[in-house]
N, C-alpha and C positions, 0 to 999 in steps of 0.2 A: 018789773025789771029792776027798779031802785030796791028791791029787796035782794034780788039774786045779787046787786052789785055789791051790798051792804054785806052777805055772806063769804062773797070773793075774798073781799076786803078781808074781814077776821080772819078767813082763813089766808091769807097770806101774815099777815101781823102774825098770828100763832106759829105760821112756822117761820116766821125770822124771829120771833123769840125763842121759840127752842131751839134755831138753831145756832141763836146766844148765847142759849143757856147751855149745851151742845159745846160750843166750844169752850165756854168758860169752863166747863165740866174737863174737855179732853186737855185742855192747858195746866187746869189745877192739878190732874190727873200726871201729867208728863212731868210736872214741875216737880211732883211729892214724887214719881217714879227717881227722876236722879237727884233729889235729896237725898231717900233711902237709898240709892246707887253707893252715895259718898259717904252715908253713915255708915254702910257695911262692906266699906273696903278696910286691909288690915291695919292692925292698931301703927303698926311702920309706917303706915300713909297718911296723913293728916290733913284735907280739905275746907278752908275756911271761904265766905264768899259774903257777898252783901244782898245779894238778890239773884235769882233765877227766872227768867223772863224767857218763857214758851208761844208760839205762834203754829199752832197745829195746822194751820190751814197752807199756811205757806211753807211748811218744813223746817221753819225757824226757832232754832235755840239759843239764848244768851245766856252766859256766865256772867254776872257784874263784879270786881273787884276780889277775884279769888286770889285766894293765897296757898299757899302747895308745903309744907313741908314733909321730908321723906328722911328716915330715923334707923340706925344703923341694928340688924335686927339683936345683935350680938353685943356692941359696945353701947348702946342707947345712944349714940353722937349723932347729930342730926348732918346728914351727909346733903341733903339738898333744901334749899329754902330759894322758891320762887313768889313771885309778886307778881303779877296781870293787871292793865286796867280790863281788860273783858278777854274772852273767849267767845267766839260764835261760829253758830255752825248753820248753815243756810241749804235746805231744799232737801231733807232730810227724803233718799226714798222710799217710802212708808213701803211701796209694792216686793221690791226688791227684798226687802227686811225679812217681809212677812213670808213669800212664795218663794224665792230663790236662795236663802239663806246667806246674804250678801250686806252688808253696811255698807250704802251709796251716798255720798250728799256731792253738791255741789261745791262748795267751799268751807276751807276752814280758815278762820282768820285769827292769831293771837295777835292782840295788842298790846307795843309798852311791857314787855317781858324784862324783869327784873331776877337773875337766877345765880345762886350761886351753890355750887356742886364742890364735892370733897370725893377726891378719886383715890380708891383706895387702889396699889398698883400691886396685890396681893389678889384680888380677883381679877383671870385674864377679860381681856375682851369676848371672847368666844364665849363667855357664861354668861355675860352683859346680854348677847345676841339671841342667846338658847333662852333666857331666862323670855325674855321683849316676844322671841317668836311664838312658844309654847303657848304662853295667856292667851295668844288669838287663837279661836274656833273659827270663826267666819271669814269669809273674803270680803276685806275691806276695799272701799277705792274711792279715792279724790279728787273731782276734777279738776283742782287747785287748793292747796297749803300754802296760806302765806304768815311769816312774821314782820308786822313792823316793830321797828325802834326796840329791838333787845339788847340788853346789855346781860353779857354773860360772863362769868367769874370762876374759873377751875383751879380748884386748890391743890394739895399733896393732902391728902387722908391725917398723914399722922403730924407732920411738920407746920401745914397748914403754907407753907411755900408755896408760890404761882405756879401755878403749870400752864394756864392760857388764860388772856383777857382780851375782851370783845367788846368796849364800850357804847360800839354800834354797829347793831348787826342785822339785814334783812334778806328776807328769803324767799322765794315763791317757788314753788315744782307744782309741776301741769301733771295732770291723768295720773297721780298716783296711786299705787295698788299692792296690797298684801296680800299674799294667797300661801295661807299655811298649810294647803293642801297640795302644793306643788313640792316634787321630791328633788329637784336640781337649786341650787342657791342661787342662780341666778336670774330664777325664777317667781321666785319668792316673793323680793319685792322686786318692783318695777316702777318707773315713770316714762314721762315722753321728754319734758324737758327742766329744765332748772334754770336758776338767776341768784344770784347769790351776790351782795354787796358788805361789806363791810370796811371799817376806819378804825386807826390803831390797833392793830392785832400786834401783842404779846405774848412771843412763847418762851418757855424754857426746854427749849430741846436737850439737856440735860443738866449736869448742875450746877457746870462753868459756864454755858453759851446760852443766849438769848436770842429768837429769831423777832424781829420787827419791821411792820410791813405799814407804810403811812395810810394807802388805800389798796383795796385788791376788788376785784371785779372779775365771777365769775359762772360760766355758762357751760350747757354741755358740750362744746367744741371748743371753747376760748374761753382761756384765764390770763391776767392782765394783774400784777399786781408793781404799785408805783411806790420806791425808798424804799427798797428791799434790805433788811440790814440785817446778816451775822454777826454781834459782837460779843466777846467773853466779856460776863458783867462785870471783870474783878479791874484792878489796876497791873500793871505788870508786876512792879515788887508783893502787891500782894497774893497774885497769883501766882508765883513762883514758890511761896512759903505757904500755900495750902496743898503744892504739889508733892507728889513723896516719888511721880516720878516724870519724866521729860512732856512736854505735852505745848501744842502749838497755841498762841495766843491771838485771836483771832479777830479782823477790823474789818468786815467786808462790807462794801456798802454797792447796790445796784439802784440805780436811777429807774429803771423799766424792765423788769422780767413779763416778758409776753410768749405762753404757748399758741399754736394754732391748730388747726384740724385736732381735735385730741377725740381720741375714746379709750374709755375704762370701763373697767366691769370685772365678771368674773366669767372665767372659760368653761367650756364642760368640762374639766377635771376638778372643778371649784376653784381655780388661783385668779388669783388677783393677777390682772394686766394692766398696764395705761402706757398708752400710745398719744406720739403725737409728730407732726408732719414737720415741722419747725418748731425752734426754741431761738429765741431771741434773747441776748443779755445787755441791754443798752449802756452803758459809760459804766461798766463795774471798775471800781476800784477797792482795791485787796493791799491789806500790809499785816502781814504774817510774822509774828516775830517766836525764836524759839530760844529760851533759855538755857545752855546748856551745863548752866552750874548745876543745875538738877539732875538727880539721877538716873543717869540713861532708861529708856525703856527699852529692855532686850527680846521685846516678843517678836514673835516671826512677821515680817511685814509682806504681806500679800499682794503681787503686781495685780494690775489693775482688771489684768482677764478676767483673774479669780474669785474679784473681788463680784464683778459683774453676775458671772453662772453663777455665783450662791447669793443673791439678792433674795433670793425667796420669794421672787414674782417676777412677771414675764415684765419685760422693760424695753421700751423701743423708738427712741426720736429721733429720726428720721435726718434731720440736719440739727444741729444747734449753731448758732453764730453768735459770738462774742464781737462788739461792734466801738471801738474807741473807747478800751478797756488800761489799766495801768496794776501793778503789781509790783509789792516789792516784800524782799525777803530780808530780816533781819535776826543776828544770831550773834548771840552773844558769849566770849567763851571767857573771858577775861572780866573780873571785879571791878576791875577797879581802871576798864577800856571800856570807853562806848561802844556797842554791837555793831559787827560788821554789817555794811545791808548791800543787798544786790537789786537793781530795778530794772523794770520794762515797762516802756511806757508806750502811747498810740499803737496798742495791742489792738490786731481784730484778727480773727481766727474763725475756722470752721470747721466742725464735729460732724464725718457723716456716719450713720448706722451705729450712733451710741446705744448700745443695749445688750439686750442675748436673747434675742429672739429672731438674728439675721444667720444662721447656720455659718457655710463658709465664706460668706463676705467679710471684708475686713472692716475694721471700725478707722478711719481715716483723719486724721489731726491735721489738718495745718497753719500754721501762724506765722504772720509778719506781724514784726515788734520793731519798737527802738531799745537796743541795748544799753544801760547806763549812758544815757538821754542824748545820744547823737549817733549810736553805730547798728547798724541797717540789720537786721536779724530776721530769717525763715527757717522756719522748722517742718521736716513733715515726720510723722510719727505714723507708724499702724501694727496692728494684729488682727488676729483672729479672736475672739474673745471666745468661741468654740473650742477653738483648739489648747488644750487640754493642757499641750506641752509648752504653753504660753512666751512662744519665742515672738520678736518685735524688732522690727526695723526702726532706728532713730537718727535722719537727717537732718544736718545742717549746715548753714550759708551765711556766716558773720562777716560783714564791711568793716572798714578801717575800724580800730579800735587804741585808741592810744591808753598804751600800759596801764600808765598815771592813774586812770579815772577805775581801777580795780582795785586801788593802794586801800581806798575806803570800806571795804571788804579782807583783803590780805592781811593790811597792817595792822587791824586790831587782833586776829582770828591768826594768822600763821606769822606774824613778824617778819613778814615779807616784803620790801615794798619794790615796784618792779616798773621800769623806765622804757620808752620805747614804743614802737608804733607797729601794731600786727594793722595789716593791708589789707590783708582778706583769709579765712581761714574755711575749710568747707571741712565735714568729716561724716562718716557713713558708722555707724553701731547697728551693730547682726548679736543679738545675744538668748540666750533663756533664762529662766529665774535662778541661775547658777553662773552660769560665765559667757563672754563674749569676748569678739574683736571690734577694734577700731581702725579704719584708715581715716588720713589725716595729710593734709597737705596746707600747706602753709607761703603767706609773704610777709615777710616781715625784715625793720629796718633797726636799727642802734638797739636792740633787747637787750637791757640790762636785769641782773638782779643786785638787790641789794639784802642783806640777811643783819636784821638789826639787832639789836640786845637784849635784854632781858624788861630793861625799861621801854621798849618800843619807840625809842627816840634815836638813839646814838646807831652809828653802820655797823657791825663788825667787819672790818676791814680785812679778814681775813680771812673769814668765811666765805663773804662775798668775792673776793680773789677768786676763792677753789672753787664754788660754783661756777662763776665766767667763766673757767677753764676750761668746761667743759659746755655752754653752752655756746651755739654759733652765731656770731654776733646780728647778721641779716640774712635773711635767704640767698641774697643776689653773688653770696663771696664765690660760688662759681660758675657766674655768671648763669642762672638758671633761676627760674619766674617763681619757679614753687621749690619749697622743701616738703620732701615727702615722709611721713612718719607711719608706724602700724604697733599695734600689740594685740597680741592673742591670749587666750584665756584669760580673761580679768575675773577676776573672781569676784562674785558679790560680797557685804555684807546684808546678808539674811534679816537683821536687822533693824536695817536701816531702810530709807524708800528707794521706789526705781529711778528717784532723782540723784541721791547718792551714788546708785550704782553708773550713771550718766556720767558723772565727775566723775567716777574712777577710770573712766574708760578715757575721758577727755586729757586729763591727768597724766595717764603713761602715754597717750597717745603725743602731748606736746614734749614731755620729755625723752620718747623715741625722734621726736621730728629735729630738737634743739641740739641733741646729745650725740643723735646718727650722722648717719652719712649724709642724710639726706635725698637718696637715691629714692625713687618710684620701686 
């Protein structure tokens, strides 16, 4: 019996040694397979690493300390240089691999990703996409992709300019999958879901503005990002002497941009959609200033229908709300006058069926504001953004307004300064991208103008004479609550934005109301 035990024995011992030997074998074996993997990829690709550590048994592969460079096939310029502390891939399925023609594993995990990429803006995206999808043969699938702690670095190719920096950036997507065998794009690849963290995001959205976002947090249905900031990175004087022609200088800053319910993808026609149920813009403040010593820019300015239907992708939020927002407008027309500025402030407002993917529903604006910081302002705006012949309703409901407080705008900008207390003003604009009307009705008390000189100091006392002359000093002189004004056909300038053409309409409409009879 002690002998049959004594034979069990070895033969167990023999086979946990060979099957020591067995794995040591299929480890050595996987480890020299992607060595040789990484030595015969092309000479453009360069993989460096400190160790390769395989675990056959449990599906486990490690990368230790690779390094990635990738070399312009044309210029020799080395367009991307990554740093890792590891790479690992866990739960590798051997079955899958073998019998289904499928790359399965359980997890991929990059660690401490250090990368930095030189984007040449001379190869489109789409070759980037066709290039990435062609190399797969197989249907890959992940049950989780995560990065920690990357810092990511995207240059301009030839300038070597920023284009995006990511100093920390992590990421996980659940059930990820590629199937280069599917014929629809939206098919292609797939997940179930995502997570997405990052801090300090720098962009250059072109090559005056910089977007900058302190943290953002985002998921397949909700993205949150907190210190949202637009700004142009130049100064104003400098940014006016790199301009050759008119162009907005821009200070936007958001406290909380938060989407909710959102989904994106691509449709069966392959376009690009993203939807979402709500947009939130928490305490944005905006100050916009335009220089207009610079030379005009006269290209054709497209209202905002237009602007929508040719977005080149389906677009559709549902509400957006602006919530304890502030704005102001500054424009300069004069050297040697500080810029006129116009403001509104404790702005909240709400956006419904912003997009073009609502057929004939109308897209709906309305805002309550403070006008130049004490007079009570609602607006409601709408269209069609469907409708083709892009005609738009623009109402409005201004509270007392004392003259004075518009001198800060007039008098550097038209050398106007204008005395006097508008009570309440309401007016209706019906127009299309070419001309409208305005009605306009009015209360108003002691309206003076004054038409000042050349130096913007002294009255012309004569000018302003012949202007009083013609306007009517209060609505009340006959004994009636409102003055009523109207003009027809205002003609745009083409030009200029749908805000200009708003002034114009406002513009003849006070100077029908001042100058008229006054009648309804």
């Amino acid at each position: 019996m002690k002998q049959r035990h004594k034979k069990i024995g070895i033969i167990i011992v023999v086979i946990i040694v060979f099957i020591a030997i067995l794995t040591f074998v299929a480890n050595y074996f996987i480890e020299q397979k992607i060595k040789t993997t990484i030595d015969d990829l092309p000479e453009s690709v360069k993989i460096d690493y400190a160790e390769v550590d395989a675990a056959v048994w449990r599906g486990n592969i490690k990368l230790l300390s690779p390094t990635i460079t990738v070399t312009g096939e044309t210029t020799n310029k080395i367009i991307l240089d990554a740093k890792l502390k590891a790479i690992e891939i866990n739960d590798v399925g051997y079955w899958d691999f073998i019998f289904n023609d499928k790359i399965a594993i359980e997890a991929l995990v990059v660690n401490e990703l250090v990368a930095k990429y030189k984007h040449n803006s001379v190869v489109k995206n789409d070759d980037y996409q066709s290039s990435f999808l062609d190399k797969i043969k197989q249907i890959v699938y992940a049950e989780k992709i995560t990065i920690n702690q990357a810092d990511i670095l995207i240059t301009n190719y030839d300038t070597d300019s920023l284009i995006l920096s990511v100093p920390k950036f992590n990421f996980e997507v659940e059930e990820f999958q590629i199937d280069p065998k599917a014929k629809a794009l939206n098919k292609k690849i797939g997940y179930n879901d995502f997570a997405l963290y990052a801090e300090n995001l720098k962009w250059a959205t072109n090559e005056y503005d910089d977007l900058v976002v302190d943290s953002m947090e985002v998921t397949k249905h909700q993205a949150t990002f907190k210190d949202f900031k637009l700004q142009t990175k130049y100064s104003r004087p400098e940014y006016s002497a790199r301009l050759k022609k008119e162009r907005d200088h821009f200070n936007l800053k958001i406290k909380e941009l938060r989407l909710s319910d959102m989904d994106f993808g691509f449709n069966k026609a392959e376009q690009f959609y993203f939807k979402s149920k709500n947009v939130l813009l928490n305490s944005p403040d905006a100050e916009i200033y335009r220089d207009k010593l610079v030379a005009d820019d006269t290209s054709y300015k497209l209202l905002y229908g237009t602007m929508l239907r040719n977005l080149g992708f389906e677009l559709g939020l549902n509400s957006v709300e602006i919530f304890e927002g502030q704005i102001a407008y500054l424009e300069k027309v004069n050297a040697d006058k500080p810029a006129g500025r116009i403001a509104f402030t404790a702005m909240n407002a709400t956006i419904s069926n912003f997009g073009n993917n609502y057929g004939d529903e109308k897209m709906a604006i309305n805002v309550k504001t403070t006008f130049m910081e004490n007079s009570a302002l609602e607006v409601d705006w709408s269209f069609k953004v469907a409708d083709t012949t892009d005609q738009f309703v623009f109402k409005a409901d201004l509270g007392t307004l004392k003259a004075q407080q518009m001198n800060q705008f007039t008098q550097p900008n038209l050398n106007v300064d204008l005395n006097g207390e508008l009570k309440q003003t309401y007016f209706n604009i019906s127009a299309t991208p070419i001309s409208g009307r305005i009605d306009l009705k009015m209360k108003y008390d002691d309206f003076e103008i004054s038409i000042l000189k050349k130096n913007g100091e002294e009255k012309n006392k004569f000018l302003s004479g012949l202007a009083n002359l013609f306007v009517s000093k209060d609505s009340e002189e006959d004994k009636k609550n409102y003055r009523y004004g109207e003009a027809e056909n205002v003609e745009r300038d083409v030009t200029k934005s749908v805000f200009n053409f708003v002034w114009l309409h406002i513009k003849d409409g006070l100077l029908s109301v001042m100058t008229g009879d006054g009648d309804k």
